[in-house]
N, C-alpha and C positions, 0 to 999 in steps of 0.2 A: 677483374684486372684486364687489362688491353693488352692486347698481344701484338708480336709483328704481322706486318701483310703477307695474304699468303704467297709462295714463291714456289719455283720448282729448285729442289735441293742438287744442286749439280752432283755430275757422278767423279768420285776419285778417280785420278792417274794413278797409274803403277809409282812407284815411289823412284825416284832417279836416285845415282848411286852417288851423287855430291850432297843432296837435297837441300841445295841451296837457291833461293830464286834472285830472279831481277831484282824483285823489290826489297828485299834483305840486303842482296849485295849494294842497291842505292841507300838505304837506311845507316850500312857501317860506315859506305862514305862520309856521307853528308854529318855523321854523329865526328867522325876522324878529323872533317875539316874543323867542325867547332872546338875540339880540342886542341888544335893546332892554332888557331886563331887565337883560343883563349890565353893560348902558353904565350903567343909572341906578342901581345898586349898586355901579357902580367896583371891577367886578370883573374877570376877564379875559375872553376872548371864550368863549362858551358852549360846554361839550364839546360835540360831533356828535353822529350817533346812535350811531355805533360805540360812542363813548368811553360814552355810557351807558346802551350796553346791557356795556359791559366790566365797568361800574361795580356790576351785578345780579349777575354772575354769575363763575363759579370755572373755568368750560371754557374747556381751554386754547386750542382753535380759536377762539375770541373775539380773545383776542391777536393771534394768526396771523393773521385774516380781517384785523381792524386794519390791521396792519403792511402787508401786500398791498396793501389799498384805498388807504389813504394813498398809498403809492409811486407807485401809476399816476398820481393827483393830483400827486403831488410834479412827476414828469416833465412833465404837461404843464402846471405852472403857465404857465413863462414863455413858449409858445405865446400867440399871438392869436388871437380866433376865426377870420379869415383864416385863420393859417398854420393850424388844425384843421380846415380842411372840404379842404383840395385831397386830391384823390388825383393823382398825377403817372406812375402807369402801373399796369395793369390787374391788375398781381402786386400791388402796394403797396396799402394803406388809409389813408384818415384819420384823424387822432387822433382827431376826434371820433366816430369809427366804432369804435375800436377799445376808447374808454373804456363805448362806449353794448354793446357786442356782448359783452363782460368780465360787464358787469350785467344782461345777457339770459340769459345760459349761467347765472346764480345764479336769476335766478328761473322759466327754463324748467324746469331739471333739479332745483333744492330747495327753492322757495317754493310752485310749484304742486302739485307731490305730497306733500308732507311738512306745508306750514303752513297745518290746517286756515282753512277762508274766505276764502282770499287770492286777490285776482284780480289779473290783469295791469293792472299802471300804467296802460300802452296799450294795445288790442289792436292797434293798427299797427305796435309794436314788434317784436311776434312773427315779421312779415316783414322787414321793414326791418333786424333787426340778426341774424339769424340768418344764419350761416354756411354749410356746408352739411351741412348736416342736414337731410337728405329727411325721417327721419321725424318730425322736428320742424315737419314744414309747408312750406310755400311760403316763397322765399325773393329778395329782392330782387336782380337780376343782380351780381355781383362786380364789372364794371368798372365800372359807373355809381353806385357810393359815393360818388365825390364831386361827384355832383347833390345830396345830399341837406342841402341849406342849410338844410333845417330837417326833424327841428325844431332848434332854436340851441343853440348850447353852453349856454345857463341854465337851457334845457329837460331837458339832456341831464346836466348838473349835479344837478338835481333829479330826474330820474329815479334815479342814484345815490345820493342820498339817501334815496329812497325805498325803493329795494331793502335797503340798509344796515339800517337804520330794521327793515325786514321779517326782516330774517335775524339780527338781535340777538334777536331774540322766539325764532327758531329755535334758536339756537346756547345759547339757557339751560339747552334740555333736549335735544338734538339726539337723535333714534330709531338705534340703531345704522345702518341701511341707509344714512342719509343719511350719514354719515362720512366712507367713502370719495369718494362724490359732493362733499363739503364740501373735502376735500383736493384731489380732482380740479379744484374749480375755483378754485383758489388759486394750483396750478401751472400750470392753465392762462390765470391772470392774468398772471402773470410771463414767460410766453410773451411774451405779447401787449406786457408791457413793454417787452421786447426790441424787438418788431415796431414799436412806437412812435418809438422811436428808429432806426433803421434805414430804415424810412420818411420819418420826416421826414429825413432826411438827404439821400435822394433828393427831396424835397422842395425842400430850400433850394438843392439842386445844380446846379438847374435854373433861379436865380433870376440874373441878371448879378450883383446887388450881391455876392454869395458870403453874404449873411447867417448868422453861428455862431447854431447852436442853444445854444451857451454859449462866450464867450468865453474862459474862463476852465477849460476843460477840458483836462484833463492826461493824455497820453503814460501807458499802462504801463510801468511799471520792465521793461527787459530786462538780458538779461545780454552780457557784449562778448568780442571773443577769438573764435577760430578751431571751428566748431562740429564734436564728432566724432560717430561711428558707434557705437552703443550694441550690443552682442549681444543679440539677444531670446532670451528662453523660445522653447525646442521641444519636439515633441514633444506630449503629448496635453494639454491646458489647460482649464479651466471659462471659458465664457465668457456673457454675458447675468446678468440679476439675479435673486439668489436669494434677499434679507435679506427680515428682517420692515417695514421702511421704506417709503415711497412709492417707486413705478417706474410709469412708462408701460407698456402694454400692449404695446407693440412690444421692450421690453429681457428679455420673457420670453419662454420660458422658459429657467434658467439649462441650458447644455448643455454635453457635450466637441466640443471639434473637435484639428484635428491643425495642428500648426506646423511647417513642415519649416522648418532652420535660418535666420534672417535678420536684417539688422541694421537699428538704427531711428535717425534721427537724435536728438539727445538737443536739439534747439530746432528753433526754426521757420524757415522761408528767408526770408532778411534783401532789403527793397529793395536795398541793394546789390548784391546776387547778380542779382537780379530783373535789375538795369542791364544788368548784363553780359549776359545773356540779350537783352537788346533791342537792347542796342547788335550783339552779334552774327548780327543778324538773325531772330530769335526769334520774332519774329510776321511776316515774309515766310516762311519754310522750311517750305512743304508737310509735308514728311517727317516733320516733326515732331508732325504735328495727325491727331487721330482725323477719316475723315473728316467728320462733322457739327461738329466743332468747327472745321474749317478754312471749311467753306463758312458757319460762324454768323461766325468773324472777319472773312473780307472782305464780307459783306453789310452787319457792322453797323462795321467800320473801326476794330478794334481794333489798336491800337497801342502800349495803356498797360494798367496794372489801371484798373477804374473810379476817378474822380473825379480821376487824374491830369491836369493840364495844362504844358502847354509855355511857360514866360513868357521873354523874355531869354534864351534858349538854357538854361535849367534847369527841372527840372522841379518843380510844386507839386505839394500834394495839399489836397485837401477835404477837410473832417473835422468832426466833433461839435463844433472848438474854430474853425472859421472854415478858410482858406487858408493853409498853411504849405510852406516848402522841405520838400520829401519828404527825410528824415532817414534815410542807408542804414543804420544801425546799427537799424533796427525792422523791423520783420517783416510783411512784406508781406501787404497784404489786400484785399479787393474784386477778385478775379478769379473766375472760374469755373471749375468741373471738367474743361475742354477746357483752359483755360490750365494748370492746374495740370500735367494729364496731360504736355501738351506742354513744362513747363518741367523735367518729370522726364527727359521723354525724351533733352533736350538735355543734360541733366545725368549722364544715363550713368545711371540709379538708377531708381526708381519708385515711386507711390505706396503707401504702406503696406496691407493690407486693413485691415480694420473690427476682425477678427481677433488679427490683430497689433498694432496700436494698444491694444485695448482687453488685451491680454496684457503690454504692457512701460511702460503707465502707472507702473504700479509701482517701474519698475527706479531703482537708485541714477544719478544725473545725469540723469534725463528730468525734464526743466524748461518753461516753458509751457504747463502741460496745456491749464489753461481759460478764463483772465483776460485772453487779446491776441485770439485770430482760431481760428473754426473751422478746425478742419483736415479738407482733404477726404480722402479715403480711395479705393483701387479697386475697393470694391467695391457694388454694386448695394443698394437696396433694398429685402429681402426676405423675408418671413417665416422665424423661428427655424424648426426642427424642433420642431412640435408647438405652434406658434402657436395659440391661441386670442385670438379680440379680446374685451374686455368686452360685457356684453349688454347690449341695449337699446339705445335711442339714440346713446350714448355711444360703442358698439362702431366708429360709423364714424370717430371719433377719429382711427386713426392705417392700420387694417388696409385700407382703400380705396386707398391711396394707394401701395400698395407695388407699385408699376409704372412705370419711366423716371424714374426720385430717385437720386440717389447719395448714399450716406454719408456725415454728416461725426461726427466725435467730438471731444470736448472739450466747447467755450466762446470767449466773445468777450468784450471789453471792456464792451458792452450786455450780458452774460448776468446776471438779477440772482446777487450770492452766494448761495452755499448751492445754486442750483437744479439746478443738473447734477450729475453722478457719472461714474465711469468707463464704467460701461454706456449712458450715454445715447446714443439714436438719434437727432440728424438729420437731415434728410434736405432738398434742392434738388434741381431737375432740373438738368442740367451747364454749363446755358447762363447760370446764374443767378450774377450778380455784386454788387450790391448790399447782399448780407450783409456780415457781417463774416469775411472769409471767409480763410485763407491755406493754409500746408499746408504737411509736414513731410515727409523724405526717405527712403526706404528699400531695401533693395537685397536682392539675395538672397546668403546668406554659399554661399561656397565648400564 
């Protein structure tokens, strides 16, 4: 994949106490007069800048950036600034972290190398919303995200506007190199959608009122009835990604490995199943737990998947749509790699590898891929054979990390459509439950 050209990464200002700049303050204007134009025209509200920079030009990444930018908006319309600044633990971010660090990543990696004259909205930004990316500079600590009250979601509003605004200029004539980079960060907005939602969940979970980040949010369709045992491919299989389409650097490169015979379950493990696991002492039974997963259960007093509670002798769950009776006919989720392990092991069966998951997607009756709950897998985080990370900056994406993560493959109900594939990689450490997380059953055939 092509990178951007190399650059030298300016160094952050100390952060001023408005943290408001020039090009912000001209961005609200200029957005202020289209609405005031539009009102006294009795017209509708003014396209954005997306919409007219869409409006110039025939690239079809125009569209695409569009469509992206809007959704991360869409999600957190109905947030308050309130609910946008907590962070609620040191793994999680704030929306308004997540929407400000989205429009970092576009103008670290393709406005400053690619769009001659363009300077940073803010130079405080460059710290402040940058990830980790050493060579992108100095970076504001991870868990203290949500100190950052300012600068305010109107601020941080207009800072996206103002990147938008900058990368419609770009995208009329976009230089081949930026391309990839231009896709790179589309898919890695939609990540961040995900993270959006999943975070705030954690978020509200922790609030007494149980406040729904949407009332009105609805259950994936599953399917009912007794779930069986699918025969997988063995034998010698392609596996990682090989098309001409986008892929993460970690799904390559495509390679053989070897399947000795096994079977895979063709759905996900239903709360139901889950009960019975608990009710039979499922999270007392040493025997059952890796050890780091038994000594993370009794430290942190698991007893349930996350956001389960106990009302009236029955059990709720939290969720995107408010508190509801946990419904055993859906498919369990909010656990972790240790849970997951140890509910296989009860079960006489075991996690599928990364391997085999990604070899029997295919098969007739495997159903659930990617629309309810990741599914973890047994196997490690680790570079393909013949791994290469992308260069430059960008490289530290995904190939850093591949140390103490476990696998998961699919999709979840946060996954935006379209963004995953059968080869996607990924990846939690095992202790991590706050995803949307579940897991699917596998065993080895005779």
């Amino acid at each position: 994949m092509a990178c951007q050209r190399h650059q030298s990464w300016p160094q952050a200002e100390t952060p001023r106490p408005s943290g408001t700049s020039v090009r912000i303050v001209r961005i609200q204007r200029e957005r202020h007069r289209e609405r005031r134009a539009a009102k006294n025209l009795g017209e509708q509200p003014a396209m954005n800048a997306i919409d007219r920079g869409a409006a110039r030009t025939t690239h079809p990444a125009v569209e695409h950036y569009a469509r992206v930018r809007s959704k991360t908006e869409t999600l957190a319309a109905s947030l308050s600034p309130e609910d946008q600044v907590v962070q609620s633990m040191p793994d999680a971010s704030p929306t308004k972290w997540h929407r400000a660090h989205t429009t970092w990543f576009f103008e670290t990696f393709l406005l400053l190398p690619f769009l001659p004259g363009y300077n940073r909205v803010n130079e405080s930004f460059a710290v402040l919303f940058n990830s980790y990316y050493v060579a992108a500079g100095p970076r504001h600590a991870r868990p203290q995200r949500g100190i950052l009250t300012r600068p305010s979601n109107a601020e941080i509003a207009a800072y996206r506007a103002a990147v938008d605004l900058a990368m419609t200029q770009l995208l009329r004539d976009p230089p081949a190199e930026a391309l990839p980079l231009i896709e790179l960060g589309l898919h890695h907005e939609e990540q961040h959608q995900e993270l959006l939602l999943t975070d705030i969940l954690h978020v509200l979970s922790g609030n007494p009122l149980r406040p729904a980040y949407d009332a009105g949010w609805r259950e994936p369709a599953t399917t009912d009835g007794a779930s069986r045992m699918l025969d997988g491919p063995e034998g010698v299989v392609e596996i990682g990604y090989g098309g001409p389409d986008f892929a993460f650097d970690n799904e390559t490169p495509r390679h053989r490995t070897y399947l000795a015979p096994f079977r895979i379950s063709d759905r996900l493990t239903r709360n139901g199943e889950w009960l019975a696991f608990m009710e039979d002492g499922g999270y007392r039974n040493a025997l059952l737990w890796m050890s780091d997963g038994w000594a993370a259960c009794q430290a942190e007093g698991w007893e349930a998947p996350l956001y389960w509670e106990r009302r009236d002798g029955a059990w709720w769950q939290f969720g995107l749509g408010g508190l509801r009776p946990v419904d055993p006919l859906l498919p369990v989720r909010h656990i972790s790699w240790y849970e997951a392990d140890a509910f296989a092991r009860w079960a006489g069966k075991r996690l599928p590898t990364e391997q085999e998951w990604e070899a029997a997607v295919t098969l007739a009756g495997f159903a659930e891929r990617s629309d309810i709950a990741w599914q973890w897998t047994g196997s490690a985080y680790r570079p393909y054979p013949g791994f290469t990370p992308w260069a430059g900056a960008v490289g530290e994406y995904n190939g850093k990390f591949m140390i103490g993560q476990m696998v998961l493959r699919g999709g979840s109900l946060a996954t935006p459509p379209g963004h995953a594939r059968p080869s996607y990689r990924n990846f939690f450490p095992p202790n991590a439950r706050w995803q949307f997380t579940g897991l699917r059953m596998a065993e080895d055939a005779a």
